[in-house]
MOPAC internal coordinates of N, CA, C and O (Angstrom, degrees):
PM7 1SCF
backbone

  N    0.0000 0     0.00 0     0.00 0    0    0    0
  C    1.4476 1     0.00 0     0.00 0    1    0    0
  C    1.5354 1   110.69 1     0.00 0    2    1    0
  O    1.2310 1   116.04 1   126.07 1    3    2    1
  N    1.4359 1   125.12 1   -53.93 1    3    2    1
  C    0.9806 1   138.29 1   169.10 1    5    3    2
  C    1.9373 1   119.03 1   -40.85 1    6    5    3
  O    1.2310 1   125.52 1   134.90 1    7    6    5
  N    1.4447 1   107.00 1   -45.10 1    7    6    5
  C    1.7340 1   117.18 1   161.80 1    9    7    6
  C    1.0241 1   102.80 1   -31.10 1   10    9    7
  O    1.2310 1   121.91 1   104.07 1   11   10    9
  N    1.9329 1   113.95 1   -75.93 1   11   10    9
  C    1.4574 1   123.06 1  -160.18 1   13   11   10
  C    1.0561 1   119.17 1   -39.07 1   14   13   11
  O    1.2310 1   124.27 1   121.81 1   15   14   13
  N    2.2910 1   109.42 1   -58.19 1   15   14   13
  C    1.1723 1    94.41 1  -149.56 1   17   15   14
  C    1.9476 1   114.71 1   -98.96 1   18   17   15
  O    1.2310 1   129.03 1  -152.57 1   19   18   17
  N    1.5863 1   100.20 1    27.43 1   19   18   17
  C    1.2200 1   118.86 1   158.86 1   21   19   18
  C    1.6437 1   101.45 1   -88.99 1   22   21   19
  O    1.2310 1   109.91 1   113.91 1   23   22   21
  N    1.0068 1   136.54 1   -66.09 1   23   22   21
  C    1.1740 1   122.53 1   170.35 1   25   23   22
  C    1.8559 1   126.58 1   -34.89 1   26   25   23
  O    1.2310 1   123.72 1   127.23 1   27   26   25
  N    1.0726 1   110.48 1   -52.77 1   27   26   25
  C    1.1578 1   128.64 1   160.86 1   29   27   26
  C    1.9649 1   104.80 1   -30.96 1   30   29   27
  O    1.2310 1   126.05 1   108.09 1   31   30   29
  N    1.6250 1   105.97 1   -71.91 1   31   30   29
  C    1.1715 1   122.84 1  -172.87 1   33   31   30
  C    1.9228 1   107.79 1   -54.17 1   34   33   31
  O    1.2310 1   127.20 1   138.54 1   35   34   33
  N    1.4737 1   103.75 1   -41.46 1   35   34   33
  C    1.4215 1    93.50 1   163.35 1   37   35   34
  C    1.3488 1   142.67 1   -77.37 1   38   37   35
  O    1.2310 1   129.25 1   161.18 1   39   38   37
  N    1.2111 1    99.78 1   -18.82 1   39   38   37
  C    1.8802 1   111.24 1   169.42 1   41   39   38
  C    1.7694 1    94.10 1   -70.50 1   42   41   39
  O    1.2310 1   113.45 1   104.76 1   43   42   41
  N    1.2232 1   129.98 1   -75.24 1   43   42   41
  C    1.3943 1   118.92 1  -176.14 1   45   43   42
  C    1.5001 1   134.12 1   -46.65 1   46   45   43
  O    1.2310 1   123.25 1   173.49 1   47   46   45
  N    1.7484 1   111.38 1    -6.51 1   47   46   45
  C    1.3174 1   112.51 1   174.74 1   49   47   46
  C    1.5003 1   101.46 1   -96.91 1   50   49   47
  O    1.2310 1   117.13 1   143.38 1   51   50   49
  N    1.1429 1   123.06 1   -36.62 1   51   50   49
  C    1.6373 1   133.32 1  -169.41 1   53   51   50
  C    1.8745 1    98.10 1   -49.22 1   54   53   51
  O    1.2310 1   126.57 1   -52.55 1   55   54   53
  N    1.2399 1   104.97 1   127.45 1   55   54   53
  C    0.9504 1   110.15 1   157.68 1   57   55   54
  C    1.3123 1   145.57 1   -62.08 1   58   57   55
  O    1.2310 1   101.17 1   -89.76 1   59   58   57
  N    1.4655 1   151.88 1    90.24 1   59   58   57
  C    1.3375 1   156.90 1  -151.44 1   61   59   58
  C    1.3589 1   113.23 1   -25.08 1   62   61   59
  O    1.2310 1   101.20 1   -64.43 1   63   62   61
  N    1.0251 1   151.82 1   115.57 1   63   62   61
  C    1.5510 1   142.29 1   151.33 1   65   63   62
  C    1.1402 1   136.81 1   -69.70 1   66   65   63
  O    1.2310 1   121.66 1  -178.23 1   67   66   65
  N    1.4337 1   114.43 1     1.77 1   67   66   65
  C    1.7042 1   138.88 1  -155.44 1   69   67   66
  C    1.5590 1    68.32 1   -88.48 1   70   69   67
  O    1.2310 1   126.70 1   -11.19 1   71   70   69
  N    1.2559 1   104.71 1   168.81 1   71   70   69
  C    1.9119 1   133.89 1  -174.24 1   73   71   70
  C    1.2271 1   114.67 1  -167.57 1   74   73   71
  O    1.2310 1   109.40 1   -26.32 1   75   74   73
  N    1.4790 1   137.47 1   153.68 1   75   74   73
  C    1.2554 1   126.49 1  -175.88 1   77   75   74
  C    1.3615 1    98.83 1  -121.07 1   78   77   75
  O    1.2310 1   117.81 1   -55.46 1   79   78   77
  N    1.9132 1   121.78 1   124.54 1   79   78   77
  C    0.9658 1   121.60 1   176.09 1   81   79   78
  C    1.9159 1   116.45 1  -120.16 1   82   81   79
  O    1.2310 1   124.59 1   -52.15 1   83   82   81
  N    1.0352 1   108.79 1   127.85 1   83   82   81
  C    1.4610 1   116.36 1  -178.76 1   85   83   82
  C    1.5197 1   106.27 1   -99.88 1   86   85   83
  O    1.2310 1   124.34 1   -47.91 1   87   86   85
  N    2.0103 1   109.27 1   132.09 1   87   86   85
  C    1.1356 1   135.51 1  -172.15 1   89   87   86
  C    1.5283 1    88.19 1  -110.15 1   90   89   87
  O    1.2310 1   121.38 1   -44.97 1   91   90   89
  N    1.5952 1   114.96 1   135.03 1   91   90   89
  C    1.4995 1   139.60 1  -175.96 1   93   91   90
  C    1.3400 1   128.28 1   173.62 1   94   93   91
  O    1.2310 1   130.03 1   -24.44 1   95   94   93
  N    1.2856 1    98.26 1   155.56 1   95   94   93
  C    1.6720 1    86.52 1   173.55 1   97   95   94
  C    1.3352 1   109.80 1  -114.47 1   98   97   95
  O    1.2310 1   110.97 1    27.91 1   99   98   97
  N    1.5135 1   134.59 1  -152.09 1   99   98   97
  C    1.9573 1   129.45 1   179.88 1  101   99   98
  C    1.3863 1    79.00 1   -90.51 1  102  101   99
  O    1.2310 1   100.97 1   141.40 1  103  102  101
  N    1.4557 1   152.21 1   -38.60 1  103  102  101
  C    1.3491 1   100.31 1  -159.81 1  105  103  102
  C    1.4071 1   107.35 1   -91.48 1  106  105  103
  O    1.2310 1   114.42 1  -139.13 1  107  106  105
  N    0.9617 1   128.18 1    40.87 1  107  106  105
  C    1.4919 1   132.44 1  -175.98 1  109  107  106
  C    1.6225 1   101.25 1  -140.82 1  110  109  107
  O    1.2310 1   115.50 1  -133.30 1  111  110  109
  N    1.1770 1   126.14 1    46.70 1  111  110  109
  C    1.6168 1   106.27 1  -176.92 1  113  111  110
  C    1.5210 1   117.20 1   -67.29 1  114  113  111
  O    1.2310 1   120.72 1   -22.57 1  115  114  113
  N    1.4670 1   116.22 1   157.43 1  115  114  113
  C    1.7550 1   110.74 1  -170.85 1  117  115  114
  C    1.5941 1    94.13 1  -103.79 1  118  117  115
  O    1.2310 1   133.63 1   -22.59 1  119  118  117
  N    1.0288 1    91.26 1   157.41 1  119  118  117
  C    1.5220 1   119.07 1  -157.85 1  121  119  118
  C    1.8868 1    98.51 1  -107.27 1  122  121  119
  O    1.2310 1   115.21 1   -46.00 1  123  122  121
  N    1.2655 1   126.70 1   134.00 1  123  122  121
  C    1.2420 1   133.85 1   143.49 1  125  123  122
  C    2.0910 1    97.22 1    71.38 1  126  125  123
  O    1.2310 1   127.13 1  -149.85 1  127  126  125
  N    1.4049 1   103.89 1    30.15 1  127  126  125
  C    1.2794 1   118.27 1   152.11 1  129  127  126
  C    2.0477 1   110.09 1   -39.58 1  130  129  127
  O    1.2310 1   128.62 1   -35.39 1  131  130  129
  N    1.7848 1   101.00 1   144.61 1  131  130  129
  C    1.4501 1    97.36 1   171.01 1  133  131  130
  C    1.6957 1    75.66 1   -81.81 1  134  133  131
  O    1.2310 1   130.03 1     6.53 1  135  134  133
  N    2.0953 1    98.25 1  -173.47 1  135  134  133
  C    1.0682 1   113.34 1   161.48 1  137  135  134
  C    1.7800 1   139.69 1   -64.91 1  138  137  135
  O    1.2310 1   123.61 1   152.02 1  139  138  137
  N    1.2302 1   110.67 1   -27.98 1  139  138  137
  C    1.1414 1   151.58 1   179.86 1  141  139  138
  C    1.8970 1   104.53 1   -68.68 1  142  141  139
  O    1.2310 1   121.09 1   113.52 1  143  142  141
  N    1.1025 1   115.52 1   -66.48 1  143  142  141
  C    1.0613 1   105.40 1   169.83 1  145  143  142
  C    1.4013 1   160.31 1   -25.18 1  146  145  143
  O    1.2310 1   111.37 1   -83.80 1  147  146  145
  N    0.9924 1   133.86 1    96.20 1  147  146  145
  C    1.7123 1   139.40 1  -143.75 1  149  147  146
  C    2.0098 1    95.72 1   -81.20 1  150  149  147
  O    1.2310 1   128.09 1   -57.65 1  151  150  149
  N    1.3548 1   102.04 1   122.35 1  151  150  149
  C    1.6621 1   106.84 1   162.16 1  153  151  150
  C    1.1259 1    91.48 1  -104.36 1  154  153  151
  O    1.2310 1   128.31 1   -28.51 1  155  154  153
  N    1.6455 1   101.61 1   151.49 1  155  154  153
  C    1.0207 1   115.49 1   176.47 1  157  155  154
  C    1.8459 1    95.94 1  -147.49 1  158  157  155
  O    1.2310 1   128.60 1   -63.91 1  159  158  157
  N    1.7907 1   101.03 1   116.09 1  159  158  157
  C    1.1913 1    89.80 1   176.05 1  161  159  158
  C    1.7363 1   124.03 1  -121.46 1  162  161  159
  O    1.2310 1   131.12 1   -35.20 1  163  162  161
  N    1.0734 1    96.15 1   144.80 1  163  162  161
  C    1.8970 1   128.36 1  -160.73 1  165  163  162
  C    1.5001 1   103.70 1   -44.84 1  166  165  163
  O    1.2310 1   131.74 1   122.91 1  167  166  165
  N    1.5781 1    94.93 1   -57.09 1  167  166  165
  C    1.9545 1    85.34 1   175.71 1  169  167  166
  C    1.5606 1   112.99 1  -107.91 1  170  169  167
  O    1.2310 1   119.32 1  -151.31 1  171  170  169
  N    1.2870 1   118.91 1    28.69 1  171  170  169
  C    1.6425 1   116.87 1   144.00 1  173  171  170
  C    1.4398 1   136.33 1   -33.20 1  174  173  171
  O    1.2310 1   127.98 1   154.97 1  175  174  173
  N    1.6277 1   102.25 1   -25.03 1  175  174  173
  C    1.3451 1   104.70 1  -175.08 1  177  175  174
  C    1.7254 1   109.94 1   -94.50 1  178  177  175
  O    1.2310 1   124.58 1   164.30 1  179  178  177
  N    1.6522 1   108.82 1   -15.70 1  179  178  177
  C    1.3651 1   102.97 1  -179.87 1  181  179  178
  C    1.4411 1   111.06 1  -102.16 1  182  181  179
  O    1.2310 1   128.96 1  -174.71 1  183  182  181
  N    1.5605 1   100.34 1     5.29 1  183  182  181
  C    2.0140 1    91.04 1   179.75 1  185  183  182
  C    1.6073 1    78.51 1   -98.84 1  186  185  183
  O    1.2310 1   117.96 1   112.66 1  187  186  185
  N    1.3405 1   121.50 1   -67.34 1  187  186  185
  C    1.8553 1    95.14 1  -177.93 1  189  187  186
  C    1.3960 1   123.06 1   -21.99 1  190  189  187
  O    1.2310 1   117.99 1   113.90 1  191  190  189
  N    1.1430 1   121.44 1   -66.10 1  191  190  189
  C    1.4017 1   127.27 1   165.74 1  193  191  190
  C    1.6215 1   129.12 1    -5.54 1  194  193  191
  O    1.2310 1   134.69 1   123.50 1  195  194  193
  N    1.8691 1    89.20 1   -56.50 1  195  194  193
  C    1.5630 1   104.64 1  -162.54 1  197  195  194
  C    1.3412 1   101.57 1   -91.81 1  198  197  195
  O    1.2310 1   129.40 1   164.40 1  199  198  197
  N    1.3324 1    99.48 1   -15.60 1  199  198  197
  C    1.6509 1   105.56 1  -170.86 1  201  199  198
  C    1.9150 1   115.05 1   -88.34 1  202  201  199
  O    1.2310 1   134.33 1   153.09 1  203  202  201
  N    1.0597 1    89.89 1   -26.91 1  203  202  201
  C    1.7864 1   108.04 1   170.84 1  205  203  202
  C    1.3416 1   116.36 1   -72.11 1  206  205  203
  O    1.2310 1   121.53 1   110.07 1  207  206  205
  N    1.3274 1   114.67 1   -69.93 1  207  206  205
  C    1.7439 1   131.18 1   167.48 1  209  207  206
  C    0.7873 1   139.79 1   -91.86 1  210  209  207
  O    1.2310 1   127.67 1   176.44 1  211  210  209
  N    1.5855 1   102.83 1    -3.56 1  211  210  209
  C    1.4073 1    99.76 1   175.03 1  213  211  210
  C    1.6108 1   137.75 1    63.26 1  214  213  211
  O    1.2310 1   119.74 1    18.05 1  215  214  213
  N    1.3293 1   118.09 1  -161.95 1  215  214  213
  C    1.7472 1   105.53 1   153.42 1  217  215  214
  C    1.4476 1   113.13 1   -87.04 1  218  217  215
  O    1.2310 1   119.39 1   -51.59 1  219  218  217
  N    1.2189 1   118.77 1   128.41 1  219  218  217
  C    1.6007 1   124.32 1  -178.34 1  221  219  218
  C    1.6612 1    94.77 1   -95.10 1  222  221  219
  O    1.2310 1   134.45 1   -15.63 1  223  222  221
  N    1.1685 1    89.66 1   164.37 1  223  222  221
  C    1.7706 1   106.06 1  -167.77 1  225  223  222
  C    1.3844 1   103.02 1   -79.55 1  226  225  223
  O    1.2310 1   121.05 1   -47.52 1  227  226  225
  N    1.4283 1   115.59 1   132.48 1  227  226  225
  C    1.7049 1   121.53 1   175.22 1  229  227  226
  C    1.5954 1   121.18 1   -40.00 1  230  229  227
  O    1.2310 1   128.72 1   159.67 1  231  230  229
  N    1.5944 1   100.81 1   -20.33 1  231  230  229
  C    1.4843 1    86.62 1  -171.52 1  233  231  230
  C    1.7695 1   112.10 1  -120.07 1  234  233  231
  O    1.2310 1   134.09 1   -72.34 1  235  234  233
  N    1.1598 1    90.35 1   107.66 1  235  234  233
  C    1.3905 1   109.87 1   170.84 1  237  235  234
  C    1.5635 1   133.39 1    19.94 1  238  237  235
  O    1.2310 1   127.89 1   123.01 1  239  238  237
  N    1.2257 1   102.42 1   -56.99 1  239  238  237
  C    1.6782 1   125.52 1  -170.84 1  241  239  238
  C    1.6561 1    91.14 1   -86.17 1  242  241  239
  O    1.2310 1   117.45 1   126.44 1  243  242  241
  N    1.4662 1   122.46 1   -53.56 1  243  242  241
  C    1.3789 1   124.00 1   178.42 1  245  243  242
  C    1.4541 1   122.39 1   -56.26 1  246  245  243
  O    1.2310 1   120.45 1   150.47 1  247  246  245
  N    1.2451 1   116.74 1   -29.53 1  247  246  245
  C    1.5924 1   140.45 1  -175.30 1  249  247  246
  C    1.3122 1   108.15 1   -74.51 1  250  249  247
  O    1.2310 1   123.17 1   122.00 1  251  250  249
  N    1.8040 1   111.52 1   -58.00 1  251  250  249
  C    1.6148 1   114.83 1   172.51 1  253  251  250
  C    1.5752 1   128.48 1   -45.89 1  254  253  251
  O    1.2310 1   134.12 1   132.17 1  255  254  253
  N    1.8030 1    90.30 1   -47.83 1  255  254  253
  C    1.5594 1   121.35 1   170.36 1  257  255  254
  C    2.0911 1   106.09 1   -37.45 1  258  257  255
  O    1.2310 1   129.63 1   100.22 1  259  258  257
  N    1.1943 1    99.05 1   -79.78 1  259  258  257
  C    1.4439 1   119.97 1   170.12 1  261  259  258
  C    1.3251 1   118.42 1   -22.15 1  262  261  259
  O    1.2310 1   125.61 1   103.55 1  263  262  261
  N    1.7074 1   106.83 1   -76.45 1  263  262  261
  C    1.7161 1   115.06 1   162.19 1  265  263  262
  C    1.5273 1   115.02 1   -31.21 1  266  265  263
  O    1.2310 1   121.81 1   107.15 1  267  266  265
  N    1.1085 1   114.13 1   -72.85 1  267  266  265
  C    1.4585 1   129.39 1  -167.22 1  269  267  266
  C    1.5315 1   111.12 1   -56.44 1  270  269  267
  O    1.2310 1   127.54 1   153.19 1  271  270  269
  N    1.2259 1   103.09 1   -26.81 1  271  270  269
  C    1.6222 1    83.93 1  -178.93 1  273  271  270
  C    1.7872 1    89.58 1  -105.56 1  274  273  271
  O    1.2310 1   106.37 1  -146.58 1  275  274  273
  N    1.1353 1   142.94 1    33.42 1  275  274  273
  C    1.0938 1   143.81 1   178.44 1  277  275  274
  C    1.7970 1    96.42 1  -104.40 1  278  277  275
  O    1.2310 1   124.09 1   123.87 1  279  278  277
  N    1.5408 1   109.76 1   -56.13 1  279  278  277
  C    1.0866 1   131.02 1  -167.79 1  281  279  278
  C    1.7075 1   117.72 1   -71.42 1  282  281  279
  O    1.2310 1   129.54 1   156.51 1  283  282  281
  N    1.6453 1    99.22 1   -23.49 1  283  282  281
  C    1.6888 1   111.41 1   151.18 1  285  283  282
  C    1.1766 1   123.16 1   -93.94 1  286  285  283
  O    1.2310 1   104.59 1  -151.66 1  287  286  285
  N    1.0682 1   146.07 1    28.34 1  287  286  285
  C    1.3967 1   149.31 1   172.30 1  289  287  286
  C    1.6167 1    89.24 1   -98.79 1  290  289  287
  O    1.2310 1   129.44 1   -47.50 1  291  290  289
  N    2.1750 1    99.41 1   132.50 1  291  290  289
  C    1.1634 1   113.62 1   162.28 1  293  291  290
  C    1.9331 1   126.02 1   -29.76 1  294  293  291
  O    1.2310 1   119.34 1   137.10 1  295  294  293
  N    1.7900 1   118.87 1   -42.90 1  295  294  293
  C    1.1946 1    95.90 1  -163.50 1  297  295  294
  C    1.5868 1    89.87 1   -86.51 1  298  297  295
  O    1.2310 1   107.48 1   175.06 1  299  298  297
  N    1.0551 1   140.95 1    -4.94 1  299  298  297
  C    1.8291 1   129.15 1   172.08 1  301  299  298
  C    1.2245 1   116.02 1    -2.45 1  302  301  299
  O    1.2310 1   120.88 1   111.70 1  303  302  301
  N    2.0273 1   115.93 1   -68.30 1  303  302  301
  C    0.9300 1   123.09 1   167.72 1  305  303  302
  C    1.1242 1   141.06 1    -4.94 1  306  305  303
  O    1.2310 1   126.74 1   108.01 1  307  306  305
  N    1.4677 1   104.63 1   -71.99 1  307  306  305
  C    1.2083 1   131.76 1  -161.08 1  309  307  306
  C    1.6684 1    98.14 1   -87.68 1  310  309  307
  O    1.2310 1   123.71 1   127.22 1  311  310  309
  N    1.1942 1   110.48 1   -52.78 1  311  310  309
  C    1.5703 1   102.78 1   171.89 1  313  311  310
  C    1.4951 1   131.67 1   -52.67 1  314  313  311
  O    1.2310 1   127.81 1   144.93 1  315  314  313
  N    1.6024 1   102.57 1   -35.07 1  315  314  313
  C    1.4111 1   116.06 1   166.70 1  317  315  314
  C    1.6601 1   112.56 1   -49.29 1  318  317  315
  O    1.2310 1   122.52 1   122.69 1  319  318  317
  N    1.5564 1   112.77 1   -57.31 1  319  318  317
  C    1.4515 1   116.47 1   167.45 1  321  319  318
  C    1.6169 1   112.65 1   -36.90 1  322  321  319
  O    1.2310 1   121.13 1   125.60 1  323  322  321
  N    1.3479 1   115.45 1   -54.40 1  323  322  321
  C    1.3306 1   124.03 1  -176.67 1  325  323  322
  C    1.4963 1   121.62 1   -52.14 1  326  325  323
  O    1.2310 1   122.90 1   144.35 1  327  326  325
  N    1.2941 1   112.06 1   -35.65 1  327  326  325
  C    1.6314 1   132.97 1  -167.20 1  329  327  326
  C    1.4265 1   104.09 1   -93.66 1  330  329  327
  O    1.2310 1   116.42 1   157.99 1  331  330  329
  N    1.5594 1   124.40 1   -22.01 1  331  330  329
  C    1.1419 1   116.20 1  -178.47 1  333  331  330
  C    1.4895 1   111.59 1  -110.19 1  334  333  331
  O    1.2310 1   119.01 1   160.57 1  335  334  333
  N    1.6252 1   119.49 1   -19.43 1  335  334  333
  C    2.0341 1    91.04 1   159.73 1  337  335  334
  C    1.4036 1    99.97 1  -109.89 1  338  337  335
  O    1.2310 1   120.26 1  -115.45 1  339  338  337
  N    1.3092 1   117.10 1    64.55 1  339  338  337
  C    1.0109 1   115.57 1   133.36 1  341  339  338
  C    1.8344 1   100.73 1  -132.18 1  342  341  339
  O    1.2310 1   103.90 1  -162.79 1  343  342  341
  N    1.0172 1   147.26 1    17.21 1  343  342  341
  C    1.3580 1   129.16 1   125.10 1  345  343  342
  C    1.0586 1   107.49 1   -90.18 1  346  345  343
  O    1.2310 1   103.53 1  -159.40 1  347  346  345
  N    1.3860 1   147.89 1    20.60 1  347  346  345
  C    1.3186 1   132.55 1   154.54 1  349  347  346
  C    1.9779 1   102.39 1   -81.13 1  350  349  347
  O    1.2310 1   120.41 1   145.20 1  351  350  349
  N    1.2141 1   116.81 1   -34.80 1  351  350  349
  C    1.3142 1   118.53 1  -173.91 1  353  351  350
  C    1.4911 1   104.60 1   -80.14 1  354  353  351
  O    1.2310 1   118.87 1  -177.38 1  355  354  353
  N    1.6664 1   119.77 1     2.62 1  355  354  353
  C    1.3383 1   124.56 1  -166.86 1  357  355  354
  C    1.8479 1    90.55 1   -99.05 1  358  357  355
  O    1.2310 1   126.11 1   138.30 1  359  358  357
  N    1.1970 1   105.87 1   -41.70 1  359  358  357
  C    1.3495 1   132.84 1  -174.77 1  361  359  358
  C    1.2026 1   100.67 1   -61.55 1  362  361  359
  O    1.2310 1   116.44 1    82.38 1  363  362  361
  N    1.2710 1   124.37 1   -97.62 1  363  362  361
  C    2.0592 1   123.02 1   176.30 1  365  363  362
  C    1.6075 1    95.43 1   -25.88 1  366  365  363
  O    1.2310 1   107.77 1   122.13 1  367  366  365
  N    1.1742 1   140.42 1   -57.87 1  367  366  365
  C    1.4433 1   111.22 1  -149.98 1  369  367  366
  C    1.7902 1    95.03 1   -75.39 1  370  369  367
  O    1.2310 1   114.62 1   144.61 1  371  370  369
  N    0.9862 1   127.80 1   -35.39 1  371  370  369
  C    1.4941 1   112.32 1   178.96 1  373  371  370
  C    1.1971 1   124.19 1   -57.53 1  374  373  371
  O    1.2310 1   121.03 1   141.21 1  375  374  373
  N    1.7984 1   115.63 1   -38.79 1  375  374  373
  C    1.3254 1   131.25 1   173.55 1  377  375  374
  C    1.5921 1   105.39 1   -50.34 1  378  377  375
  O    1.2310 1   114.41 1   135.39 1  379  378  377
  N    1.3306 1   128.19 1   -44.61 1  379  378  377
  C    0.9248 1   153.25 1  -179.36 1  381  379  378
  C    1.3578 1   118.87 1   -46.65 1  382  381  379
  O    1.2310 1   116.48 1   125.80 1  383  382  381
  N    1.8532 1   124.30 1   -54.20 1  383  382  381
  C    1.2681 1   132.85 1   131.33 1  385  383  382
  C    1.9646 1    78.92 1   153.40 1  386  385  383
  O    1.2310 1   110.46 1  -153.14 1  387  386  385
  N    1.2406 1   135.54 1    26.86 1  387  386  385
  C    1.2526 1   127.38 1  -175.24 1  389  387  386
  C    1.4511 1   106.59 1   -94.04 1  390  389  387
  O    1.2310 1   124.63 1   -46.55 1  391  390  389
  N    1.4867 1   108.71 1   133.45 1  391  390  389
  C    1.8144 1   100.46 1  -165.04 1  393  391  390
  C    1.2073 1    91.36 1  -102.98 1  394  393  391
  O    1.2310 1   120.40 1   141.41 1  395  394  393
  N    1.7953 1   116.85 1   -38.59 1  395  394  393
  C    1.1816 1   125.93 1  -143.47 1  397  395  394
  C    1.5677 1   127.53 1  -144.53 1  398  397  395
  O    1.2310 1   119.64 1   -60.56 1  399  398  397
  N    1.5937 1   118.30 1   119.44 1  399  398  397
  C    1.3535 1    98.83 1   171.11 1  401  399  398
  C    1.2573 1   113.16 1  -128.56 1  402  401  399
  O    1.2310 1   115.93 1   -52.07 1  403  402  401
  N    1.2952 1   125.33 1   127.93 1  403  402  401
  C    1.7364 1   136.63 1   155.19 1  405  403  402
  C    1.6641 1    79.51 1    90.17 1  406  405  403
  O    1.2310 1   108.87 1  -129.46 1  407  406  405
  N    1.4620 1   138.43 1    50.54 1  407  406  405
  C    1.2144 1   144.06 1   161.42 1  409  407  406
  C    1.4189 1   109.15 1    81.59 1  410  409  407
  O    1.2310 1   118.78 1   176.68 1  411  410  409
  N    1.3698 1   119.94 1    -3.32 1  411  410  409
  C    1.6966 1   114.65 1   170.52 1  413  411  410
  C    1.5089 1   118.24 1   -77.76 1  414  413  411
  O    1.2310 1   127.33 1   -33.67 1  415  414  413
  N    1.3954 1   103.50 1   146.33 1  415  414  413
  C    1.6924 1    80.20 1   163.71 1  417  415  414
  C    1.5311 1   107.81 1   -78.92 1  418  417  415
  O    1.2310 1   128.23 1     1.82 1  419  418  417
  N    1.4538 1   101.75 1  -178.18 1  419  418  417
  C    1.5543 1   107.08 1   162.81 1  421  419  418
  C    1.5489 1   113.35 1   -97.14 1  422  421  419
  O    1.2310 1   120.10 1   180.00 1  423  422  421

């Protein structure tokens, strides 16, 4: 008896791990979020995208050119961080089994 209600006593001190995460994109912002709550939005990865590189030049050699010195510039880093949890948040929602929102895929 005594096991249990030490066991017992440790499930009720443990802190929760459950989290609340919201799947969306900007034209859908959620409304009346707690603070705590993780957004995570769907096409983050293609406004980063557009917002990093922009339109690259049609021709090939000019386009690589472009990237590369985009991708050597001091803040890269930091943008790289930026570009990758947000395909990690692109990632969980698929893992997740979500194909689709407001008729897009993900």
């Amino acid at each position: 008896m005594f096991r249990y209600l030490s066991l017992l006593a440790l499930m009720l001190s443990a802190p929760s791990l459950a989290s609340t995460v919201v799947y969306t994109d900007r034209q859908h912002l959620p409304a009346n979020v707690l603070a705590d709550t993780r957004i995570v939005y769907l096409d983050e990865t293609d406004q980063l995208e557009k917002s990093l590189f922009g339109p690259l030049s049609k021709n090939s050699v000019h386009a690589e050119r472009q990237a590369q010195s985009i991708i050597q510039s001091p803040e890269w880093t930091q943008q790289q961080a930026v570009m990758v949890r947000a395909y990690q948040g692109l990632i969980q929602a698929w893992q997740l089994g979500l194909k689709k929102i407001s008729g897009r895929g993900v």
